[in-house]
Structures are given as C-alpha cells and as structure tokens.
C-alpha positions in Angstrom: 0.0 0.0 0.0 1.3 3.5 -1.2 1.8 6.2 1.8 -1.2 8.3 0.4 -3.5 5.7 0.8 -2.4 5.4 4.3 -2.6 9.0 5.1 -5.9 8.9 3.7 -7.0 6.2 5.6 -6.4 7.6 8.4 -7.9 11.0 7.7 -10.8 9.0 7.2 -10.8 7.2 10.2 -10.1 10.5 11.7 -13.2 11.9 10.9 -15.3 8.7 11.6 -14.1 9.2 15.1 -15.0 12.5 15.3 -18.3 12.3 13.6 -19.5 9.3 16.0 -18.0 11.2 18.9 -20.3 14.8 18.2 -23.5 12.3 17.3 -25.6 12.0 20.8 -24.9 16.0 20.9 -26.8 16.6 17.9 -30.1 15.9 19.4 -31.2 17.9 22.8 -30.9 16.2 25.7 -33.6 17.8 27.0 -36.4 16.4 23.5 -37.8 13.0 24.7 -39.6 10.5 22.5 -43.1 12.4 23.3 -41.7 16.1 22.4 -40.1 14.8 19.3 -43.2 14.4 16.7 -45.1 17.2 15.3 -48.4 17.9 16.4 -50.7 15.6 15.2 -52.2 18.1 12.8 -49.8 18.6 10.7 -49.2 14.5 10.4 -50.7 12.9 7.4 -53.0 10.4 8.6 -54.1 7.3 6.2 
C-alpha cells in the first residue's frame, strides 16, 4: 500500500471518530420520544 493511501486512511478514520463522537450531541438532551413528533395536525393520517 502506497503512503497516500495510508494518510488517507487515516484521515478517514479520523473523521469517523470525530463524527460518531459529536453524534448524541446533535439531538437535545432535554427532547424526549413524546416532544419529538409534530403535532398531530400537521401528520398525514391514512
């Protein structure tokens, strides 16, 4: 394997990391399962 490919790997892997590390701070700790929908008026319902 050719030193680019390596580098780039592990730029990659970098940023995997990072990506999985920000995730459960993307969504509010404070939204629950309840707050999360829309109201139910503005759900299309069958």
């Amino acid at each position: 394997m050719s030193p680019f490919l390596g580098c780039v790997g592990l730029f990659l892997l970098y940023y995997l990391g990072l990506a999985i590390s920000i995730f459960p701070y993307l969504v509010p700790p404070s939204m629950t399962v309840v707050d999360a929908p829309a109201v139910p008026a503005s759900q299309a319902s069958p």
